[in-house]
OpenMM code with the backbone's topology and positions (N, CA, C; nanometers):
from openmm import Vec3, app, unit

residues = "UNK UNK UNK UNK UNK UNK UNK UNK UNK UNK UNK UNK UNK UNK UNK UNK UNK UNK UNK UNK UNK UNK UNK UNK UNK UNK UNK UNK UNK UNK UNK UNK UNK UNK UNK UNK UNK UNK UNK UNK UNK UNK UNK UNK UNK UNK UNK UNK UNK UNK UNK UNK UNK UNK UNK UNK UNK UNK UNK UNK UNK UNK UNK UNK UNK UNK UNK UNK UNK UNK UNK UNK UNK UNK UNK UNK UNK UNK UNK UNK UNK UNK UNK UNK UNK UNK UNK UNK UNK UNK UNK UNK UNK UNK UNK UNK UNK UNK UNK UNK UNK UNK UNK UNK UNK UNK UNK UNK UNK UNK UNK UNK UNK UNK UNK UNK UNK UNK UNK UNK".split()
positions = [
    Vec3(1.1810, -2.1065, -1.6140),
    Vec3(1.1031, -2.0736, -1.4968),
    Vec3(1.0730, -1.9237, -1.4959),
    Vec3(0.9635, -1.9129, -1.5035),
    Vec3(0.9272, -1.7256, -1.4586),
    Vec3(0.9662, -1.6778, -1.3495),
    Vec3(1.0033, -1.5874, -1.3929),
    Vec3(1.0405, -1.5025, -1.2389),
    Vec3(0.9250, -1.4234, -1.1968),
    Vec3(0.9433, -1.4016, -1.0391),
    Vec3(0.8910, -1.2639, -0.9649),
    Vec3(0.7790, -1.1827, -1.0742),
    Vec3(0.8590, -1.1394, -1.1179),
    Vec3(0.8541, -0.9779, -1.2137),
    Vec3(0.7477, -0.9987, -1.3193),
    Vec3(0.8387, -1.1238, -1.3931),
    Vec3(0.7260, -1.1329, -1.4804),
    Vec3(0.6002, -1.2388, -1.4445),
    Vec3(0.5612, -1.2863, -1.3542),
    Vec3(0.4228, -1.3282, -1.2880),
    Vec3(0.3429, -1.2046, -1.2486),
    Vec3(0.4404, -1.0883, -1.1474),
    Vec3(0.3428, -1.0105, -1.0895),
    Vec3(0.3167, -0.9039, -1.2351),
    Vec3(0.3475, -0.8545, -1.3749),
    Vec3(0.3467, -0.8185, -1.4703),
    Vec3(0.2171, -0.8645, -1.5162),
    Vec3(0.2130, -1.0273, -1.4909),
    Vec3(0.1034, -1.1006, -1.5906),
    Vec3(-0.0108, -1.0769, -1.4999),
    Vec3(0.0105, -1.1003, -1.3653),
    Vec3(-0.1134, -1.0740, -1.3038),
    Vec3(-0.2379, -0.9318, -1.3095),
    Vec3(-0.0924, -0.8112, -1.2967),
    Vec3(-0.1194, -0.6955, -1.3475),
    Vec3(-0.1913, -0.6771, -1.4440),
    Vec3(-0.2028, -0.7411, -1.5890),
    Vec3(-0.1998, -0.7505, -1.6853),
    Vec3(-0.3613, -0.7545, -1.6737),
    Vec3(-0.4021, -0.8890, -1.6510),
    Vec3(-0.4935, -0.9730, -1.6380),
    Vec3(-0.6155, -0.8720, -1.5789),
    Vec3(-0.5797, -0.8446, -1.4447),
    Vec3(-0.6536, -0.7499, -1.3840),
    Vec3(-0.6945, -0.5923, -1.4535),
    Vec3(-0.6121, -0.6028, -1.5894),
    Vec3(-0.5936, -0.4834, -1.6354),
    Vec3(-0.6026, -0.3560, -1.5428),
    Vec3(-0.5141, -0.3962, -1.4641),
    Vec3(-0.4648, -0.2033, -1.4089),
    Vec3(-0.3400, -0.1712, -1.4356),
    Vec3(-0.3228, -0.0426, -1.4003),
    Vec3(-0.1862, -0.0033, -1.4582),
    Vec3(-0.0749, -0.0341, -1.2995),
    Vec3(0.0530, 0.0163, -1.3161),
    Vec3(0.1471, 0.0064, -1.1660),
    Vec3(0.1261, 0.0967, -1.1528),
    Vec3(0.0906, 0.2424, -1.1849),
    Vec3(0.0231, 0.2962, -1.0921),
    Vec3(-0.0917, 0.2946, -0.9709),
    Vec3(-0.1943, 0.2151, -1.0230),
    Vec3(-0.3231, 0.1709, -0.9547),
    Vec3(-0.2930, 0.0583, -0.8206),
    Vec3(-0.1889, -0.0353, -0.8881),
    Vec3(-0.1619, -0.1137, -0.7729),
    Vec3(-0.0365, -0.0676, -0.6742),
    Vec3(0.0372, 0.0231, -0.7161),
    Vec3(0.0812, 0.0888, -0.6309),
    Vec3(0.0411, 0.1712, -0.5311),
    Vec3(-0.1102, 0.2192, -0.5789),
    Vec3(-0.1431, 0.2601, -0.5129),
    Vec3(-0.2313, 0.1839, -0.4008),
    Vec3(-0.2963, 0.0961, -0.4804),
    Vec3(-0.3591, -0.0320, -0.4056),
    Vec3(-0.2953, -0.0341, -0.2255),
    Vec3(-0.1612, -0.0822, -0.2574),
    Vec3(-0.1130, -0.1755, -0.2084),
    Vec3(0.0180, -0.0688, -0.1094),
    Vec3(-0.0133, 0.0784, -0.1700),
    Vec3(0.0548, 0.1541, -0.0603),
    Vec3(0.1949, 0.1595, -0.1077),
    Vec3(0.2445, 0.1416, -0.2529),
    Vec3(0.3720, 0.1589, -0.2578),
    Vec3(0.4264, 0.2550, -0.3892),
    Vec3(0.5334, 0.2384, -0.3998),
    Vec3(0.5300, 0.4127, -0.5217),
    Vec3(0.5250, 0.3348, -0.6488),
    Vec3(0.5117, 0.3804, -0.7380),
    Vec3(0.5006, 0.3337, -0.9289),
    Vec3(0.6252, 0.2478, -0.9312),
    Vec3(0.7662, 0.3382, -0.8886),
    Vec3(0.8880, 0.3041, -0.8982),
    Vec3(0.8962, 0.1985, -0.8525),
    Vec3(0.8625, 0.1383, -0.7517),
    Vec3(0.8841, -0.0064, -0.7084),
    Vec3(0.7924, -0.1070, -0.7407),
    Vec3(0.6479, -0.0652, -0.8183),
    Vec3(0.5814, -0.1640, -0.8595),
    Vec3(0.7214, -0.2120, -1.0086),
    Vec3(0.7442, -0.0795, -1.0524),
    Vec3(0.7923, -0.1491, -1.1964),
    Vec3(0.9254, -0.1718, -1.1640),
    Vec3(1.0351, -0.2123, -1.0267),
    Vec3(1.1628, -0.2193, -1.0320),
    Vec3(1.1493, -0.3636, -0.9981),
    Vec3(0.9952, -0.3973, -0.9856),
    Vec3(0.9187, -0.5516, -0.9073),
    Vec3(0.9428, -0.6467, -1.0908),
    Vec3(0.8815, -0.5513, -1.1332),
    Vec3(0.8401, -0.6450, -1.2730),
    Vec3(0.9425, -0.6341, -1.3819),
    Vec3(1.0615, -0.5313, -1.3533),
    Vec3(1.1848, -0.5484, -1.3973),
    Vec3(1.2984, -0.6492, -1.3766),
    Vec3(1.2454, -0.7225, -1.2657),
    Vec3(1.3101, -0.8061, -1.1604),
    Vec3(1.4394, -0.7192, -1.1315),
    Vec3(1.4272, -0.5729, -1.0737),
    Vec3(1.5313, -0.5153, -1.0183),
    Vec3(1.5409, -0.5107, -0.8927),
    Vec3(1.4246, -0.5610, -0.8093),
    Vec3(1.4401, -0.5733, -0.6984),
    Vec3(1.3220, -0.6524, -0.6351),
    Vec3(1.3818, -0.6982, -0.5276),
    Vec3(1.1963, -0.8051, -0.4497),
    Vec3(1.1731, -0.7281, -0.3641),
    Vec3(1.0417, -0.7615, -0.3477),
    Vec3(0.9967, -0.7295, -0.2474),
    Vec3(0.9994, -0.8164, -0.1001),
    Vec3(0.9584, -0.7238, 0.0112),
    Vec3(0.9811, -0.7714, 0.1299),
    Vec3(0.9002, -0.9000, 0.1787),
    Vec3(0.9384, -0.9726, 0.2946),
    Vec3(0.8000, -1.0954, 0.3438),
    Vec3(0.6567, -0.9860, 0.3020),
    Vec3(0.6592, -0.9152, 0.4156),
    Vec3(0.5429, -0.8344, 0.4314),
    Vec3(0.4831, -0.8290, 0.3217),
    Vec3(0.5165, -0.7165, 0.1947),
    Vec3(0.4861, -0.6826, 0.0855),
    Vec3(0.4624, -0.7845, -0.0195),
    Vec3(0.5549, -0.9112, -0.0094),
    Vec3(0.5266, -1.0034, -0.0884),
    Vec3(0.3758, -1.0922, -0.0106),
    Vec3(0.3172, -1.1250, 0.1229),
    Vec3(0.2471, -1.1282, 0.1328),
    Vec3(0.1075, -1.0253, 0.0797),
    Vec3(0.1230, -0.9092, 0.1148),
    Vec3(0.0307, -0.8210, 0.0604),
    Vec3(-0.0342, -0.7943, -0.0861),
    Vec3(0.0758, -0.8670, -0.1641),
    Vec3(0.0811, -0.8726, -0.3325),
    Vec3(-0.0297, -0.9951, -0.3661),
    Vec3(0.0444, -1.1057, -0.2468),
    Vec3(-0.0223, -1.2573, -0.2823),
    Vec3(-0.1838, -1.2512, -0.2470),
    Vec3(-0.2036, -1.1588, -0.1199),
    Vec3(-0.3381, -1.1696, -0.0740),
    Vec3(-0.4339, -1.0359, -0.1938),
    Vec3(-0.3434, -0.9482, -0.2753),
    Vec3(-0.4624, -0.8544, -0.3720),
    Vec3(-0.4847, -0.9484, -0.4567),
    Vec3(-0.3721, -1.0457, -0.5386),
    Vec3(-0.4382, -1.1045, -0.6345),
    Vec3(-0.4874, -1.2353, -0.6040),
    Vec3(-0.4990, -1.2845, -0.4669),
    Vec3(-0.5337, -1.4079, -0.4253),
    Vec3(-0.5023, -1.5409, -0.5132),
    Vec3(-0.3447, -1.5185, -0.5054),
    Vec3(-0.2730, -1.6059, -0.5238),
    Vec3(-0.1581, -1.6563, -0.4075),
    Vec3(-0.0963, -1.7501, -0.4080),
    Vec3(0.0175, -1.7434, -0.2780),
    Vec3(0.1192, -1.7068, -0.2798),
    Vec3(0.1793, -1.6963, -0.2274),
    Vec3(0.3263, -1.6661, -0.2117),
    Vec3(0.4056, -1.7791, -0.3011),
    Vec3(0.4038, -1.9028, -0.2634),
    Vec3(0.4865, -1.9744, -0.4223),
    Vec3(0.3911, -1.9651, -0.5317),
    Vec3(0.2962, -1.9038, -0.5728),
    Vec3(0.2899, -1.8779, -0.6963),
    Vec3(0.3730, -1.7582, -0.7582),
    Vec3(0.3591, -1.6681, -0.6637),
    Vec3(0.4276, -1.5244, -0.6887),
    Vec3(0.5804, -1.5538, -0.7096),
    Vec3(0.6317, -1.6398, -0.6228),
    Vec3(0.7857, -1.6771, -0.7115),
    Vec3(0.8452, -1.7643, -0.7709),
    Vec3(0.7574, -1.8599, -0.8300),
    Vec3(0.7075, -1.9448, -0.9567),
    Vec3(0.7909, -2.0248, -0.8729),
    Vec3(0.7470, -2.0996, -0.7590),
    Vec3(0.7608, -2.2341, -0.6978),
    Vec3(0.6545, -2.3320, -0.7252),
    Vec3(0.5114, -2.2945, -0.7919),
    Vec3(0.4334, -2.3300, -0.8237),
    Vec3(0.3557, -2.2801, -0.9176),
    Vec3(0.2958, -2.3796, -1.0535),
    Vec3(0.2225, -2.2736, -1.1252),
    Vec3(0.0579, -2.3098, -1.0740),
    Vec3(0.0428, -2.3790, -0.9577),
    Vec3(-0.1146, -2.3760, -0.8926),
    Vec3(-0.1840, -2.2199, -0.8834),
    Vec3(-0.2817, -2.2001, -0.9513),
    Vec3(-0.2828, -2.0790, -1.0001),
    Vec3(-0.5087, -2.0899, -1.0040),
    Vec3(-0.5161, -2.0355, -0.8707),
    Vec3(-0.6674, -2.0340, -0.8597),
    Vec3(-0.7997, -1.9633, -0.8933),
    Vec3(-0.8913, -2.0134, -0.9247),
    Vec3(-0.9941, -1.9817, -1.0264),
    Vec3(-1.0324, -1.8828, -0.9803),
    Vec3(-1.0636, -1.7583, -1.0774),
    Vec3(-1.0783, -1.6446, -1.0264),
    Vec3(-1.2466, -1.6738, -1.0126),
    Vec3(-1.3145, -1.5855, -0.9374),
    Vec3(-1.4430, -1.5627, -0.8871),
    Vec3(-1.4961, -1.4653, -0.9490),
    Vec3(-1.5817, -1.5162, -1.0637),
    Vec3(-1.6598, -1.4037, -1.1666),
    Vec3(-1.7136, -1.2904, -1.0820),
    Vec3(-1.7773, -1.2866, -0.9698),
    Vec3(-1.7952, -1.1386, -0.9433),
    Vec3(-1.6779, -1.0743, -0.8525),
    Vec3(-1.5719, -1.1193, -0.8135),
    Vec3(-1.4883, -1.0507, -0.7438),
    Vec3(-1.5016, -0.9409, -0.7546),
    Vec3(-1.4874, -0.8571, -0.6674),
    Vec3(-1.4601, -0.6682, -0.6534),
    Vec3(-1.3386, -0.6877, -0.7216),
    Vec3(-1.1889, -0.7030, -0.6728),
    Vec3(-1.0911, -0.7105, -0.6946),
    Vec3(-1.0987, -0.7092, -0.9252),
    Vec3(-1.1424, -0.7595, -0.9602),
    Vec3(-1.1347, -0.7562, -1.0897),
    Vec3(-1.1933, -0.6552, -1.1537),
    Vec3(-1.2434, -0.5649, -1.0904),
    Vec3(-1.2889, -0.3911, -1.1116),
    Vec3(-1.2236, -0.3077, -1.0441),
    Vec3(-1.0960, -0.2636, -1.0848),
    Vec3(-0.9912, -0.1807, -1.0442),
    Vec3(-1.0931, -0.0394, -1.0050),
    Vec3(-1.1642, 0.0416, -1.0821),
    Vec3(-1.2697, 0.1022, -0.9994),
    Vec3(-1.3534, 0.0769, -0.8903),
    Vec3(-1.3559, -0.0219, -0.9000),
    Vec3(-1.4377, -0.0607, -0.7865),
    Vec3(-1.3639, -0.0929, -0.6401),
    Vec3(-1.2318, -0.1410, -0.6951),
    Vec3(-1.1115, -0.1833, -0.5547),
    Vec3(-1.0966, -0.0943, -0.5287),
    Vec3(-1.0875, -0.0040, -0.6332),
    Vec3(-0.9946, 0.1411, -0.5568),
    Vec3(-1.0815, 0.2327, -0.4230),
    Vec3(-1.1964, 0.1899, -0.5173),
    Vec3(-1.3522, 0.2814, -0.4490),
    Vec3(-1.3297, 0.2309, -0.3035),
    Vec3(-1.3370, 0.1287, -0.2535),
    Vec3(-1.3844, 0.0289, -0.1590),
    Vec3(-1.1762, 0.0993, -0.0991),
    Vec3(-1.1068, 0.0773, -0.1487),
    Vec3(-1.0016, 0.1150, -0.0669),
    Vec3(-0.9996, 0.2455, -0.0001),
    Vec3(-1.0650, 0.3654, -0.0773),
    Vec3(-1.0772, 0.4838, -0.0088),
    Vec3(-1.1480, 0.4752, 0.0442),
    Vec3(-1.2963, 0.3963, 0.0837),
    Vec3(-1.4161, 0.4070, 0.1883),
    Vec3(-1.2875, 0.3441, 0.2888),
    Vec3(-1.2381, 0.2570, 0.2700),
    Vec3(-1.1700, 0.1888, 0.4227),
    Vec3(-1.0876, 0.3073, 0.4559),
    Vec3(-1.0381, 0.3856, 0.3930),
    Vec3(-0.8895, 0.4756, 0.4109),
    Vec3(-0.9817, 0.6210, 0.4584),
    Vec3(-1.0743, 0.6169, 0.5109),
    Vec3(-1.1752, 0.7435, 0.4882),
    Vec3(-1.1830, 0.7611, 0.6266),
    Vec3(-1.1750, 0.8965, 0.6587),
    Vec3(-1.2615, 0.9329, 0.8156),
    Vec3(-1.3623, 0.8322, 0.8764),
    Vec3(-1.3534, 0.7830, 1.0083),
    Vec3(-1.5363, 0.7479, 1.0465),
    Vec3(-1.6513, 0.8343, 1.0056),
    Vec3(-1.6639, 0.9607, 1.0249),
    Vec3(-1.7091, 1.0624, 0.9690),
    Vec3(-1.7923, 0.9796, 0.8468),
    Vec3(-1.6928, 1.0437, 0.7162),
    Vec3(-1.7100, 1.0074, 0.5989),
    Vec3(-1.7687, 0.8602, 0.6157),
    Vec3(-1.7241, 0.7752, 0.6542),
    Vec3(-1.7914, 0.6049, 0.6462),
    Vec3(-1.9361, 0.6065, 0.6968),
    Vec3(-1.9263, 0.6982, 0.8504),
    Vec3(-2.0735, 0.6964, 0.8504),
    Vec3(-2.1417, 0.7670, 0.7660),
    Vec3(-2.0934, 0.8638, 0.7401),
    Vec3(-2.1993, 0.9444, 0.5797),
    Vec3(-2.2355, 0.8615, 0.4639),
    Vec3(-2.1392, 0.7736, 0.4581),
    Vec3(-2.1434, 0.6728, 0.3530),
    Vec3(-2.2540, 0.5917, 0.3666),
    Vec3(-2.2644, 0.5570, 0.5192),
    Vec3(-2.3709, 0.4182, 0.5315),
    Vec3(-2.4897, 0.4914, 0.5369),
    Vec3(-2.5056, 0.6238, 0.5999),
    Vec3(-2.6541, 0.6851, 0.5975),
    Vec3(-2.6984, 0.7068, 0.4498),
    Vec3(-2.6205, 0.7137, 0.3477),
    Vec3(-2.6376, 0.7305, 0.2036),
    Vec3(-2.7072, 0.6419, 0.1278),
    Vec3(-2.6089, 0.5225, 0.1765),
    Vec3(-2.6564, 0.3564, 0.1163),
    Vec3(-2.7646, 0.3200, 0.1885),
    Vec3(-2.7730, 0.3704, 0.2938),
    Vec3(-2.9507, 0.2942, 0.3464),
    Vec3(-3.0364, 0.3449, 0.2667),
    Vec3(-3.0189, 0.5068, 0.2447),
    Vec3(-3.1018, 0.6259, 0.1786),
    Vec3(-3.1549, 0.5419, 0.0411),
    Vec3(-3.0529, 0.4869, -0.0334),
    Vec3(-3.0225, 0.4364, -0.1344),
    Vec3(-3.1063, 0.3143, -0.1584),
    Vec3(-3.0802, 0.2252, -0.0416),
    Vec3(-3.1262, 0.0596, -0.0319),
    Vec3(-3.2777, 0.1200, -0.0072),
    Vec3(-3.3375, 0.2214, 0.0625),
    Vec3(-3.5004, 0.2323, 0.1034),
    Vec3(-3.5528, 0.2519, -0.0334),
    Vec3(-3.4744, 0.3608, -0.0958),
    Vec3(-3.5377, 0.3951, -0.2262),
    Vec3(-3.5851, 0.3041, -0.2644),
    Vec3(-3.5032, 0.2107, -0.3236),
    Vec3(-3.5090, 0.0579, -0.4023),
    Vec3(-3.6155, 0.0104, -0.2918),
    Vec3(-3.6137, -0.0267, -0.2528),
    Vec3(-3.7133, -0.0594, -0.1706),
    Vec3(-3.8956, -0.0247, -0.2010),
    Vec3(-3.8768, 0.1235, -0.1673),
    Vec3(-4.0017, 0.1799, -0.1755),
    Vec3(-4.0496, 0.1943, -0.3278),
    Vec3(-3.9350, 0.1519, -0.4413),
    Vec3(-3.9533, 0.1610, -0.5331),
    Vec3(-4.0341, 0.0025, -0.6035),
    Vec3(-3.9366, -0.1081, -0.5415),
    Vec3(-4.0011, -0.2587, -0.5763),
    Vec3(-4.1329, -0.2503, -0.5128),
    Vec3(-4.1885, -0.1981, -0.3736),
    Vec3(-4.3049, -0.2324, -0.3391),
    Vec3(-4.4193, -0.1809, -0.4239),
    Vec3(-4.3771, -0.0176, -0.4795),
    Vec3(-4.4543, 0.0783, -0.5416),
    Vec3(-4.4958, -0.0028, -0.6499),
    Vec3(-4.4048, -0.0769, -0.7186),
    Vec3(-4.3915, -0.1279, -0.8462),
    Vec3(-4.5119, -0.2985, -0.8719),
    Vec3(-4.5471, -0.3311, -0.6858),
    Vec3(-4.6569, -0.4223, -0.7111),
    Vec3(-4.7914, -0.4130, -0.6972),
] * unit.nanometer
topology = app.Topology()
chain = topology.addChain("A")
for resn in residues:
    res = topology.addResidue(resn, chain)
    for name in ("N", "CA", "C"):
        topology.addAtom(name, app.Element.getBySymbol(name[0]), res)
């Protein structure tokens, strides 16, 4: 039976990020992503929920009560560790900054815009 450690390892894996990245993800230090996949220690309800909902798997998959193990979604964000991370600092960002963000992306979306119409 797999343990803990080595599921959340494989998942890691898969996603190709490092325990740094999902430590950071997920708000916790390097040291405890890898004391996770050492099986030196578990994690909490909380945290073990928080693990199950980044890689959208469940909670008995994460402690191999089950190997039901669900189809990942070819465009997921989540499978572009650049891209999760991106999307984690817009959430972790000033209102400020978020609204600068959205006046940017409209800026952005008109372009495209004025660019497809130009283009007929």
């Amino acid at each position: 039976m797999k343990t803990f450690g080595n599921i959340l390892r494989e998942l890691r894996k898969e996603k190709k990020i490092t325990q740094k990245d999902l430590a950071h993800m997920l708000k916790l230090s390097e040291s405890t992503i890898g004391m996770y996949e050492r099986n030196e220690r578990q994690p909490d309800y909380d945290t073990l929920n928080r693990i199950a909902n980044y890689f959208k798997v469940t909670t008995d998959f994460l402690l191999g009560r089950t190997t039901s193990y669900p189809e990942p979604m070819p465009a997921d964000i989540d499978e572009d560790p650049e891209l999760s991370l991106w999307f984690k600092n817009i959430k972790d960002a000033s209102p400020e900054k978020r609204e600068e963000l959205k006046r940017f992306w409209a800026f952005i979306m008109q372009n495209e815009k004025n660019r497809k119409n130009g283009d007929k």
